[in-house]
PyMOL Python script that loads the backbone (N, CA, C, O; Angstrom):
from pymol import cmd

cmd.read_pdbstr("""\
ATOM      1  N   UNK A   1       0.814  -1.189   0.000  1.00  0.00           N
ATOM      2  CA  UNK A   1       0.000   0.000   0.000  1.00  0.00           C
ATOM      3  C   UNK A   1       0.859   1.255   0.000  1.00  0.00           C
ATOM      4  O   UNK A   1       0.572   2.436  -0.199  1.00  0.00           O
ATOM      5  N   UNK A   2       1.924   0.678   0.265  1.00  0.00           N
ATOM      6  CA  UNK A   2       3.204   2.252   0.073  1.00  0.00           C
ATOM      7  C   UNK A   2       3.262   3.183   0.917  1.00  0.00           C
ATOM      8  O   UNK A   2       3.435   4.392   0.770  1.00  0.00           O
ATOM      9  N   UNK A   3       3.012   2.161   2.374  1.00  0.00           N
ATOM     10  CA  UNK A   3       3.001   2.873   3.513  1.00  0.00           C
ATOM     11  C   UNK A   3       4.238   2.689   4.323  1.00  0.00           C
ATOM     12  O   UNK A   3       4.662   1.590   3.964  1.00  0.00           O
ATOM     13  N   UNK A   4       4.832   3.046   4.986  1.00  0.00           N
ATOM     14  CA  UNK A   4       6.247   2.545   5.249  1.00  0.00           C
ATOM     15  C   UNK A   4       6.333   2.694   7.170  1.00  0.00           C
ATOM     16  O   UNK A   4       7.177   2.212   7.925  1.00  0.00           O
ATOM     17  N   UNK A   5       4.936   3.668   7.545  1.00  0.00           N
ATOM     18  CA  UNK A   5       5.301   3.709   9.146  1.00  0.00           C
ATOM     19  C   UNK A   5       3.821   3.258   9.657  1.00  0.00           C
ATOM     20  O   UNK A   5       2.715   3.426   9.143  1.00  0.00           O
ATOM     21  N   UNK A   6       4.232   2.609  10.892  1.00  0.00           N
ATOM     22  CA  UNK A   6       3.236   2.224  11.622  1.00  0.00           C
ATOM     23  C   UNK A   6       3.833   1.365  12.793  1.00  0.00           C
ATOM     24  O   UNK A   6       5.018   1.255  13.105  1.00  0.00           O
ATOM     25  N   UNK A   7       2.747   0.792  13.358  1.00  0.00           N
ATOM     26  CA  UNK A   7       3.524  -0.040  14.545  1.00  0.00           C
ATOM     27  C   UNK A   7       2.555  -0.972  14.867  1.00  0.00           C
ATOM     28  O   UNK A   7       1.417  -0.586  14.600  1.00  0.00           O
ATOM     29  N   UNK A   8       2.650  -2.216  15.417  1.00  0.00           N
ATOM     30  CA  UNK A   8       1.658  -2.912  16.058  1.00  0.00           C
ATOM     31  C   UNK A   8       1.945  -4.022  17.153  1.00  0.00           C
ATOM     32  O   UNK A   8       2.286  -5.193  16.981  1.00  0.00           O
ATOM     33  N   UNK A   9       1.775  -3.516  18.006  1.00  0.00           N
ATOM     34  CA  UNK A   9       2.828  -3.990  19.350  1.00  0.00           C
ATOM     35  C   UNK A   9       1.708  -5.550  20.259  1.00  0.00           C
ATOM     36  O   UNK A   9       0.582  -5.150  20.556  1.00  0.00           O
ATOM     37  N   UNK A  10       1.862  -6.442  20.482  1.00  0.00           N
ATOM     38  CA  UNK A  10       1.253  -7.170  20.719  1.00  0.00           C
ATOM     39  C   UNK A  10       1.453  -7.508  23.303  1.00  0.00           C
ATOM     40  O   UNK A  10       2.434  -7.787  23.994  1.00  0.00           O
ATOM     41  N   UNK A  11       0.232  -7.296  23.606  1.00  0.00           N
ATOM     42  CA  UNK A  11       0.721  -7.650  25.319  1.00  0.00           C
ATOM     43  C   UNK A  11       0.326  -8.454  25.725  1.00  0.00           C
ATOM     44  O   UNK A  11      -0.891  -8.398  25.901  1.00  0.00           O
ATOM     45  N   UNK A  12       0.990  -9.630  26.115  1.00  0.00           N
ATOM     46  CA  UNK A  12       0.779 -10.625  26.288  1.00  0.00           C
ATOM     47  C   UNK A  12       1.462 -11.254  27.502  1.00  0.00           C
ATOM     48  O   UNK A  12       2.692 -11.241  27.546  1.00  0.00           O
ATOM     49  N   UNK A  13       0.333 -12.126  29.069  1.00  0.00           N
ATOM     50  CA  UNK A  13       1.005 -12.433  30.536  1.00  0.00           C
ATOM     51  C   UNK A  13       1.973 -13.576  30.405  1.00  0.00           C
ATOM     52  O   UNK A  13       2.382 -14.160  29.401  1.00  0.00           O
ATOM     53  N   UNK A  14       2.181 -13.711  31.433  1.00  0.00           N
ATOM     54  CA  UNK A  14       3.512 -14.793  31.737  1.00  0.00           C
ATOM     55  C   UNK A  14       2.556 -16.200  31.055  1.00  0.00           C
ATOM     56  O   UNK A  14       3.235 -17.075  30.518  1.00  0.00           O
ATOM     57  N   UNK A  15       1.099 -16.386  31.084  1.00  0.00           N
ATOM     58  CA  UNK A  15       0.329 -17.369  30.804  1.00  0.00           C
ATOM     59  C   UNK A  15       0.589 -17.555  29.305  1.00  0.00           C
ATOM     60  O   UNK A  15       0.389 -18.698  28.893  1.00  0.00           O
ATOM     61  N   UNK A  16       0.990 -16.658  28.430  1.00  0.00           N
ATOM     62  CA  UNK A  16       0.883 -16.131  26.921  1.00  0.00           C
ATOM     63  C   UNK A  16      -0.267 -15.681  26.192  1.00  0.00           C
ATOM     64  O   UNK A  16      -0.520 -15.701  24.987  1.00  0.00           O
ATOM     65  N   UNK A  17      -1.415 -14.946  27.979  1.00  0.00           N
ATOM     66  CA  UNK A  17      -2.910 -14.761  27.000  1.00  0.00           C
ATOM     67  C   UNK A  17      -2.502 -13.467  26.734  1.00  0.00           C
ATOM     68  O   UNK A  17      -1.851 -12.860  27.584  1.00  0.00           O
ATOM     69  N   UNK A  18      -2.822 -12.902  25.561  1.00  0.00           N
ATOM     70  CA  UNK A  18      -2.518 -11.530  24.711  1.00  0.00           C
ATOM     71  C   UNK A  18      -3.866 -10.926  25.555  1.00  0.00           C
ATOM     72  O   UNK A  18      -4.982 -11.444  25.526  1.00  0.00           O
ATOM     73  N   UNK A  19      -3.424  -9.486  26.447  1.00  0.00           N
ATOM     74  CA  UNK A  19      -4.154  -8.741  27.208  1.00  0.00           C
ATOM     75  C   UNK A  19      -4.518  -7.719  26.227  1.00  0.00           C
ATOM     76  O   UNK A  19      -5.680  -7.452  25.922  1.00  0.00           O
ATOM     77  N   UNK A  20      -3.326  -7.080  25.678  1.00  0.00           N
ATOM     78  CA  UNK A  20      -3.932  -5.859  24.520  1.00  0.00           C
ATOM     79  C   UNK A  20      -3.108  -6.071  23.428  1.00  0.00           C
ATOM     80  O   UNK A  20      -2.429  -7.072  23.195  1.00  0.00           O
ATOM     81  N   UNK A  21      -3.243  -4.808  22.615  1.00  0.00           N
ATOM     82  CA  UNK A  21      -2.306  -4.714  21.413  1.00  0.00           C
ATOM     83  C   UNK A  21      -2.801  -3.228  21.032  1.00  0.00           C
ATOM     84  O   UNK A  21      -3.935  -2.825  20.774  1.00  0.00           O
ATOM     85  N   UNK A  22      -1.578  -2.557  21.082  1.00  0.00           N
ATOM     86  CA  UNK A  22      -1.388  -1.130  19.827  1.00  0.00           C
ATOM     87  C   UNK A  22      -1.120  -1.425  18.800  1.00  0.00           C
ATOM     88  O   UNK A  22      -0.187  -2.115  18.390  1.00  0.00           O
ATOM     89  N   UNK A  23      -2.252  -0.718  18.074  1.00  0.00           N
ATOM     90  CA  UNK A  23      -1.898  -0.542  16.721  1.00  0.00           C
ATOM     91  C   UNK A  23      -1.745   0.771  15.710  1.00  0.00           C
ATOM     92  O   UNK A  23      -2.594   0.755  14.819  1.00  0.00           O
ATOM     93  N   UNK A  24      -0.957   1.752  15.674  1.00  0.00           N
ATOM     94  CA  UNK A  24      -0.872   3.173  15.187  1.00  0.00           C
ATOM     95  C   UNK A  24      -0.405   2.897  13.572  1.00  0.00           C
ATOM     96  O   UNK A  24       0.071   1.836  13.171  1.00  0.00           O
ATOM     97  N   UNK A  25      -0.633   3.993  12.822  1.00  0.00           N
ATOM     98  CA  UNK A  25      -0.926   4.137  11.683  1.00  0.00           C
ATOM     99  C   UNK A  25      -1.712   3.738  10.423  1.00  0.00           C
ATOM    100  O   UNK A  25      -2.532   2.819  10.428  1.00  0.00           O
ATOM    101  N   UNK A  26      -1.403   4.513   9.297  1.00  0.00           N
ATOM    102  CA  UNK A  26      -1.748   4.187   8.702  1.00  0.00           C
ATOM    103  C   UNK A  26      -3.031   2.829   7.941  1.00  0.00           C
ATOM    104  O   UNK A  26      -2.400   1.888   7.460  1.00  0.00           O
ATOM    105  N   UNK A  27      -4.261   2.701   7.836  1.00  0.00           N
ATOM    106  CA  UNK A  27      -5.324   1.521   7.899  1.00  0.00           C
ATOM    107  C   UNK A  27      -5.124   0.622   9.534  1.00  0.00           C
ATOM    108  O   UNK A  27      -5.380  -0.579   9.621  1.00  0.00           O
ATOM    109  N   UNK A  28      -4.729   1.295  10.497  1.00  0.00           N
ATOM    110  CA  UNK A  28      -4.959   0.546  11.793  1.00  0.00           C
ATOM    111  C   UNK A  28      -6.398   0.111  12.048  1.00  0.00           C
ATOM    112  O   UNK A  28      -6.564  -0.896  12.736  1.00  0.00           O
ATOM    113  N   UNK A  29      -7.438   0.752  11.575  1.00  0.00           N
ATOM    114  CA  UNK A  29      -8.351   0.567  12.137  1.00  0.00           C
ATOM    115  C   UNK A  29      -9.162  -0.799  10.812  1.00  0.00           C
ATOM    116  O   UNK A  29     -10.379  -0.967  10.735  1.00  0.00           O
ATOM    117  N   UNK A  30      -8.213  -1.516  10.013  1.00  0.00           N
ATOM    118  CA  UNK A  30      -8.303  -1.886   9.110  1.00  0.00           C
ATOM    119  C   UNK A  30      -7.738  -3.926   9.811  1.00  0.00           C
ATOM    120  O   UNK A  30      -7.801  -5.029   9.268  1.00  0.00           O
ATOM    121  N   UNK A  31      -7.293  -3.490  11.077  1.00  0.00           N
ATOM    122  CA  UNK A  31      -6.550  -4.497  11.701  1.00  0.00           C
ATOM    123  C   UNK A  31      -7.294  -4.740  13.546  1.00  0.00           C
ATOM    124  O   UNK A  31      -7.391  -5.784  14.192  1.00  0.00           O
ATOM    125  N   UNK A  32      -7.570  -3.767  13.806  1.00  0.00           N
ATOM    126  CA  UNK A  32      -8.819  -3.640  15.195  1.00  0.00           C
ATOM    127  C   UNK A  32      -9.380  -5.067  15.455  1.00  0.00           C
ATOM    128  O   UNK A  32      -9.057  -6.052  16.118  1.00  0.00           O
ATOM    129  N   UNK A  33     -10.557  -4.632  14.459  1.00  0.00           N
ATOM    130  CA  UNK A  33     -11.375  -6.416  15.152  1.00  0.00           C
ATOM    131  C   UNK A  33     -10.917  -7.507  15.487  1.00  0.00           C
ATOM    132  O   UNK A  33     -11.349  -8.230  16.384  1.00  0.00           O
ATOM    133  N   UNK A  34      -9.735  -7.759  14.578  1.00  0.00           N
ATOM    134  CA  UNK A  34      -8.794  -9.553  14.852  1.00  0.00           C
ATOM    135  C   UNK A  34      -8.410  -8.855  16.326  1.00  0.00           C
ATOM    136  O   UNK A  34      -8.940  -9.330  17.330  1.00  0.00           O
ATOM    137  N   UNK A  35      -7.571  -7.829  16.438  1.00  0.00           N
ATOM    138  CA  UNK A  35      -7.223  -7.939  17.938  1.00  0.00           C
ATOM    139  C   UNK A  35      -8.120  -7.314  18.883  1.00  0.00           C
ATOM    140  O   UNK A  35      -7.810  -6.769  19.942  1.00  0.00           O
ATOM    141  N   UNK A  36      -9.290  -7.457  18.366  1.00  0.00           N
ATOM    142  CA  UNK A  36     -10.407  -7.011  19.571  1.00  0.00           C
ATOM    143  C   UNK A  36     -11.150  -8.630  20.042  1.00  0.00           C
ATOM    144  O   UNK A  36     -11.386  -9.030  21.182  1.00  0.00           O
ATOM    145  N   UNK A  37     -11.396  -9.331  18.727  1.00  0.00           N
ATOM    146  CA  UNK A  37     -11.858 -10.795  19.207  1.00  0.00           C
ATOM    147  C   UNK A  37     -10.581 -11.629  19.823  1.00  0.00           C
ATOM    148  O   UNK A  37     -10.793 -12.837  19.927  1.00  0.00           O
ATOM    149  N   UNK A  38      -9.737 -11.327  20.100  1.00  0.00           N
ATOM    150  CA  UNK A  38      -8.388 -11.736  20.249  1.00  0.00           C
ATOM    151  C   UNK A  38      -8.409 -11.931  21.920  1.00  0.00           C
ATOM    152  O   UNK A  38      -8.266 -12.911  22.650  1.00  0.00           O
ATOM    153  N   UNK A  39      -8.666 -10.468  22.160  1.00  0.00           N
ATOM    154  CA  UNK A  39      -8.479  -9.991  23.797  1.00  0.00           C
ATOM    155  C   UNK A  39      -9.839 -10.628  24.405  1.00  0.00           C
ATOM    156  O   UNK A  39      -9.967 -11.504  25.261  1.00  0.00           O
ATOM    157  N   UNK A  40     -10.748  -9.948  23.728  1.00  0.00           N
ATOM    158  CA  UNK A  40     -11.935 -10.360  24.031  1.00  0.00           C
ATOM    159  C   UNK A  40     -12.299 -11.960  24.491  1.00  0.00           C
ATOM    160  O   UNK A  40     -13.029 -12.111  25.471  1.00  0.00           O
ATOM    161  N   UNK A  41     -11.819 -13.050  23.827  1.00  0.00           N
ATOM    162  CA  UNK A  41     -11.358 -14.203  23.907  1.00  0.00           C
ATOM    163  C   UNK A  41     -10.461 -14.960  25.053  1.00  0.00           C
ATOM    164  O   UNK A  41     -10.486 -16.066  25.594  1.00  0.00           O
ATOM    165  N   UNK A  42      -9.800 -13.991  25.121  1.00  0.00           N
ATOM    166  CA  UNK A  42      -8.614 -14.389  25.950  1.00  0.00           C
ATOM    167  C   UNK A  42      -7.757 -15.578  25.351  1.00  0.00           C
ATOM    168  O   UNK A  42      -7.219 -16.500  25.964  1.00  0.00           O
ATOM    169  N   UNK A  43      -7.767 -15.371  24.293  1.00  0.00           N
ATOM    170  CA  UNK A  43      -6.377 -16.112  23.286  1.00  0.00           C
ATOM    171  C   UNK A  43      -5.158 -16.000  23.644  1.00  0.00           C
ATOM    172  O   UNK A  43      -4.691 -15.034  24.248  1.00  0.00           O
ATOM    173  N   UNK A  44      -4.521 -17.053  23.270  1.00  0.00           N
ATOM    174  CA  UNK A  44      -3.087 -17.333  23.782  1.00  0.00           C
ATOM    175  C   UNK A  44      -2.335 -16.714  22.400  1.00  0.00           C
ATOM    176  O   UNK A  44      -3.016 -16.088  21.588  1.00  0.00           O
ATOM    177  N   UNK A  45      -1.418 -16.849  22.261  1.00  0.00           N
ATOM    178  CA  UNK A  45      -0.096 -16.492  21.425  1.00  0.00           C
ATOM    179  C   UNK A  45      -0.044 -17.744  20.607  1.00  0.00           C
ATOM    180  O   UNK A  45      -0.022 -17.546  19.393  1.00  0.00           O
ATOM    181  N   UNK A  46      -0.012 -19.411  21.141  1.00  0.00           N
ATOM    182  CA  UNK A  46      -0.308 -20.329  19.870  1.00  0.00           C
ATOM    183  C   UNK A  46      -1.266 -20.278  19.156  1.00  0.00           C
ATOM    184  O   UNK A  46      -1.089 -20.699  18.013  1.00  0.00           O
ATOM    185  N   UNK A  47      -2.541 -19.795  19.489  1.00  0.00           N
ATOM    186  CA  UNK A  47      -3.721 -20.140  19.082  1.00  0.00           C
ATOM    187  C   UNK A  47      -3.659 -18.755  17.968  1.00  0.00           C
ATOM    188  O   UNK A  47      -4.143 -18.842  16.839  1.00  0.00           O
ATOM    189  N   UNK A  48      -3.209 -17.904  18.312  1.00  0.00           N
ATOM    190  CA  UNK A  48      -2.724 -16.730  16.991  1.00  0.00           C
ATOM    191  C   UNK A  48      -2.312 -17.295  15.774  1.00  0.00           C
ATOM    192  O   UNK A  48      -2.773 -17.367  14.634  1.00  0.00           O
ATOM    193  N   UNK A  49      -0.880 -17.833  16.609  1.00  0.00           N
ATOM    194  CA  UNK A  49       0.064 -18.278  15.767  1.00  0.00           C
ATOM    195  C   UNK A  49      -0.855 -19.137  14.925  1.00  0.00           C
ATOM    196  O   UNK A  49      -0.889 -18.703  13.774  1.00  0.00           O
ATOM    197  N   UNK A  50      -1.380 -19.880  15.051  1.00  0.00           N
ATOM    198  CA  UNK A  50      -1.696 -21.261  14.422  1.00  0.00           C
ATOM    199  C   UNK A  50      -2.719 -21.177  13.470  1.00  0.00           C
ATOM    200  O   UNK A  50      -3.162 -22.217  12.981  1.00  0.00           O
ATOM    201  N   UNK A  51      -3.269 -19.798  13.056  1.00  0.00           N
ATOM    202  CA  UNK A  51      -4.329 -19.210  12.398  1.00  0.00           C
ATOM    203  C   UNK A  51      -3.603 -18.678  10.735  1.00  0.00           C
ATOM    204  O   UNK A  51      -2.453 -18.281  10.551  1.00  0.00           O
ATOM    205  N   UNK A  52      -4.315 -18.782  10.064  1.00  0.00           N
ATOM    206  CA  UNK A  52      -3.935 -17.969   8.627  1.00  0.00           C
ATOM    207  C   UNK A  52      -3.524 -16.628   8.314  1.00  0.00           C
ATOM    208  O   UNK A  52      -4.359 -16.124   7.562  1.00  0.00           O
ATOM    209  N   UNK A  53      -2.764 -15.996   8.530  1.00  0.00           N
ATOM    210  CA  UNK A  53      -2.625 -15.041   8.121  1.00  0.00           C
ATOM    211  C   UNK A  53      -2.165 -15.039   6.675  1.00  0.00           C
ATOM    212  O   UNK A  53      -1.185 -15.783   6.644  1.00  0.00           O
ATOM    213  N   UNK A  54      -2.438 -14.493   5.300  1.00  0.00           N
ATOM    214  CA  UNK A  54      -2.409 -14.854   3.899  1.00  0.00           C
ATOM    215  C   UNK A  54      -1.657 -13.517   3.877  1.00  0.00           C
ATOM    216  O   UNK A  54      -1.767 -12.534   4.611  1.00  0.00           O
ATOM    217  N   UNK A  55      -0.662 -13.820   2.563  1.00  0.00           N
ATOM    218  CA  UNK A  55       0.325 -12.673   2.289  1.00  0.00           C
ATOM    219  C   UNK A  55       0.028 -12.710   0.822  1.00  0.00           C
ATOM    220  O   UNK A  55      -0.250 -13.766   0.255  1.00  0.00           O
ATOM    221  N   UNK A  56       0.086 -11.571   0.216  1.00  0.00           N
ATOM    222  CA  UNK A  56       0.413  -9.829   1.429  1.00  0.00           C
ATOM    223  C   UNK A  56      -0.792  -9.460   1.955  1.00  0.00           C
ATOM    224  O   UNK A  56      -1.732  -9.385   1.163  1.00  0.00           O
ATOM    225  N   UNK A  57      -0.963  -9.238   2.983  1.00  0.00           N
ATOM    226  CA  UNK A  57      -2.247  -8.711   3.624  1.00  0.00           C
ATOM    227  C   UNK A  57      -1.737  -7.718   4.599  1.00  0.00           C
ATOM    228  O   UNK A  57      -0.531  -7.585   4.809  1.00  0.00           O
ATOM    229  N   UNK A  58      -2.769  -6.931   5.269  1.00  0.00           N
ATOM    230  CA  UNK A  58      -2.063  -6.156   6.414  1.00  0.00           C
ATOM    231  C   UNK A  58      -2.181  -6.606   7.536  1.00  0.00           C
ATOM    232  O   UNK A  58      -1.814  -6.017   8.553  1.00  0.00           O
ATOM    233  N   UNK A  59      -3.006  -8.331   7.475  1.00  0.00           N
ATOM    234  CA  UNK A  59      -2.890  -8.966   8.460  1.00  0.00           C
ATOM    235  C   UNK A  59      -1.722  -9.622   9.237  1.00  0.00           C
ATOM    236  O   UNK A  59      -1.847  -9.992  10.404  1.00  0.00           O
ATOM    237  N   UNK A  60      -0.778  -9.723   8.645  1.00  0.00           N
ATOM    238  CA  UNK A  60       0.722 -10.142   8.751  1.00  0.00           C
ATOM    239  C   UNK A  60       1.148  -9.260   9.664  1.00  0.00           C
ATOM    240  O   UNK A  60       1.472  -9.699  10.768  1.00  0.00           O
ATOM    241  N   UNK A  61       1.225  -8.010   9.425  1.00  0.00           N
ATOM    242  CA  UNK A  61       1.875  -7.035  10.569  1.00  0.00           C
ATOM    243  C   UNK A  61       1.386  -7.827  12.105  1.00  0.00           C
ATOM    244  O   UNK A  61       2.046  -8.322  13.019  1.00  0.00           O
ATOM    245  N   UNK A  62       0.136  -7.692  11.902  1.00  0.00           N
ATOM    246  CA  UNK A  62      -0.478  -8.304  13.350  1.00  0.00           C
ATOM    247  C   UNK A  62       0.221  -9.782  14.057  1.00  0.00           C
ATOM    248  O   UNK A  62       0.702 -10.087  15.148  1.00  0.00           O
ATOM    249  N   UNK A  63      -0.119 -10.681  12.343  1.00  0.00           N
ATOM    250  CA  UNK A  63       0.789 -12.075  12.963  1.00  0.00           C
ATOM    251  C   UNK A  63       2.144 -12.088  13.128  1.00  0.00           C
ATOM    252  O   UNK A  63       2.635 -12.918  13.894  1.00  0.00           O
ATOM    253  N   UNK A  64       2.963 -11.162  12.429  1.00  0.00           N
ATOM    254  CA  UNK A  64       4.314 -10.828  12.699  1.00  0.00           C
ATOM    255  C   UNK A  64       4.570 -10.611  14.558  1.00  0.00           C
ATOM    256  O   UNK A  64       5.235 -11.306  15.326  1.00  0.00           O
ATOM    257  N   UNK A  65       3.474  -8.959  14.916  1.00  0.00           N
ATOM    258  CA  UNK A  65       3.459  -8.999  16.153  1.00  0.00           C
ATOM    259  C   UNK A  65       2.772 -10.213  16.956  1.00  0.00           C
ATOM    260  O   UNK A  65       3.313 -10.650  17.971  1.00  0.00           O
ATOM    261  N   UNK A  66       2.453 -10.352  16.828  1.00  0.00           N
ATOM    262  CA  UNK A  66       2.527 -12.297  17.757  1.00  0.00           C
ATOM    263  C   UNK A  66       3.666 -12.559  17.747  1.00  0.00           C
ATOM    264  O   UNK A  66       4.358 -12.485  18.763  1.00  0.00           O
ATOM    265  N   UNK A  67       4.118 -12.928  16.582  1.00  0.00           N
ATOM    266  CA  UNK A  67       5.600 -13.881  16.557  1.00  0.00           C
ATOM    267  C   UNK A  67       6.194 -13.072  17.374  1.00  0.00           C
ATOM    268  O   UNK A  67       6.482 -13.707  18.388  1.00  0.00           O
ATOM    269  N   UNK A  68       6.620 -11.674  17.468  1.00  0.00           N
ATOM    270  CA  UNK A  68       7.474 -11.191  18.052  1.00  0.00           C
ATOM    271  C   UNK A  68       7.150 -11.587  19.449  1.00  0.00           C
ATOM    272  O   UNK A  68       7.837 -12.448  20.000  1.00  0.00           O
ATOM    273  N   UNK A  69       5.904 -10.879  20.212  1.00  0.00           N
ATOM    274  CA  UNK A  69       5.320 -11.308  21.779  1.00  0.00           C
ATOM    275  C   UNK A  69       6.007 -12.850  22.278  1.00  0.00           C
ATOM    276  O   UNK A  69       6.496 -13.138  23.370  1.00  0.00           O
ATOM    277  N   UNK A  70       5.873 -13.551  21.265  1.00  0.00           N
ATOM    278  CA  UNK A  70       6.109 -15.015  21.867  1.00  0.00           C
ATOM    279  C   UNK A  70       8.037 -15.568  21.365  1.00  0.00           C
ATOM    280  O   UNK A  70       8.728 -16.553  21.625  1.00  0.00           O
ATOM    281  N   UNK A  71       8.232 -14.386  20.621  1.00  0.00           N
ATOM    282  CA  UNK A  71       9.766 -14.596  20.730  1.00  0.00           C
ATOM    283  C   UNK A  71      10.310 -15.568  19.812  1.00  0.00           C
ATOM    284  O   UNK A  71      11.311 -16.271  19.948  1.00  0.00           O
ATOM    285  N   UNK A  72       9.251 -15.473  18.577  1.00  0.00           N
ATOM    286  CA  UNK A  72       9.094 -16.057  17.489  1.00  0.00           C
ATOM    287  C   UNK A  72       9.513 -15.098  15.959  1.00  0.00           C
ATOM    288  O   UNK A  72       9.399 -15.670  14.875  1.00  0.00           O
ATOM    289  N   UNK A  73       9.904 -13.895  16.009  1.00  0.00           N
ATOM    290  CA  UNK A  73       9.690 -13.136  14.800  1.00  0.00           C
ATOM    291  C   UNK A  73       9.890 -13.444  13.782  1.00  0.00           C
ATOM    292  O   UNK A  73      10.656 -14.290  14.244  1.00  0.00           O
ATOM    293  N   UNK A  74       9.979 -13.652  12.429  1.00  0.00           N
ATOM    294  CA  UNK A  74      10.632 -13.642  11.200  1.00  0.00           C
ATOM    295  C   UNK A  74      11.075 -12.894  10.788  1.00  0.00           C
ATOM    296  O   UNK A  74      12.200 -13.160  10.366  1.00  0.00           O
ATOM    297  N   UNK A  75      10.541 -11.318  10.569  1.00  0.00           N
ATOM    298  CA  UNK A  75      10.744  -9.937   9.898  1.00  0.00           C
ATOM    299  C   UNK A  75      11.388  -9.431  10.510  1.00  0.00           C
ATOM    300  O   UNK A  75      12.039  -8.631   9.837  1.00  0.00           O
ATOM    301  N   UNK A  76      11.855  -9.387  12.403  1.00  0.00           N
ATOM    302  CA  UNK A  76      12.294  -8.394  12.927  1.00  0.00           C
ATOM    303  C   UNK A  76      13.601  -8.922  13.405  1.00  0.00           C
ATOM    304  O   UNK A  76      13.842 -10.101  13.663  1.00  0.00           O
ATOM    305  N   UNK A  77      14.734  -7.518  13.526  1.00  0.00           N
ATOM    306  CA  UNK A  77      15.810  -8.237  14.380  1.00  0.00           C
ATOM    307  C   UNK A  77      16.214  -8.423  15.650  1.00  0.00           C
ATOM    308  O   UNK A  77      16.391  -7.400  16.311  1.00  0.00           O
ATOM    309  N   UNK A  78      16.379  -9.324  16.094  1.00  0.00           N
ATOM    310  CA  UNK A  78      16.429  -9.799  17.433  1.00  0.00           C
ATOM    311  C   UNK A  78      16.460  -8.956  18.713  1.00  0.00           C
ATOM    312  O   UNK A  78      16.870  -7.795  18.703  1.00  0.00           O
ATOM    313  N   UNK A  79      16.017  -9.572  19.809  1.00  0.00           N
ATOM    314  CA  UNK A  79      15.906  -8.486  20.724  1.00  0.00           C
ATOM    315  C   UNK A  79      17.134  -8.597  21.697  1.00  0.00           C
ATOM    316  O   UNK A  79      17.686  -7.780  22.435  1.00  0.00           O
ATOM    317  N   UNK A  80      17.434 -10.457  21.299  1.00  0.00           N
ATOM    318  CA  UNK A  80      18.989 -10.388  22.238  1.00  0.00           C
ATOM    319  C   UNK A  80      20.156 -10.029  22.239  1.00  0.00           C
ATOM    320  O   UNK A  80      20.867 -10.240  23.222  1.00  0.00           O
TER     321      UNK A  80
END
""", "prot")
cmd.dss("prot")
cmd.show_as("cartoon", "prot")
cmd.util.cbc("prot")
cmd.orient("prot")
């Protein structure tokens, strides 16, 4: 979409249930509901993981942030 900034940060307890998630920029509100039925749910971080996210979508950012929460990323560089 030729957007280049944004962020989407995933919070998730020692249990791995995802409590919230920020999401700023650009079509954020285009990404909301998955992490509103998410919290709402009280979903874990596998049960994310283990779902479709189809590429290219702007759903990826979101499953990306999972991977990252659970210390899984692909796209990002390491935090250690």
């Amino acid at each position: 979409m030729g957007e280049r900034d944004g962020l989407v940060k995933v919070i998730a307890d020692a249990d791995h249930v995802i409590r919230g998630v920020h999401i700023v920029g650009p079509h954020a509100s285009d990404l909301i509901q998955e992490a509103a039925v998410i919290v709402r749910n009280r979903m874990k971080l596998d049960d994310v993981i283990a779902t479709i996210h189809p590429h290219p979508t702007l759903g990826e950012a979101f499953y990306e942030a999972v991977l990252d929460a659970a210390g899984r990323a692909v796209h990002l560089v390491s935090r250690s």
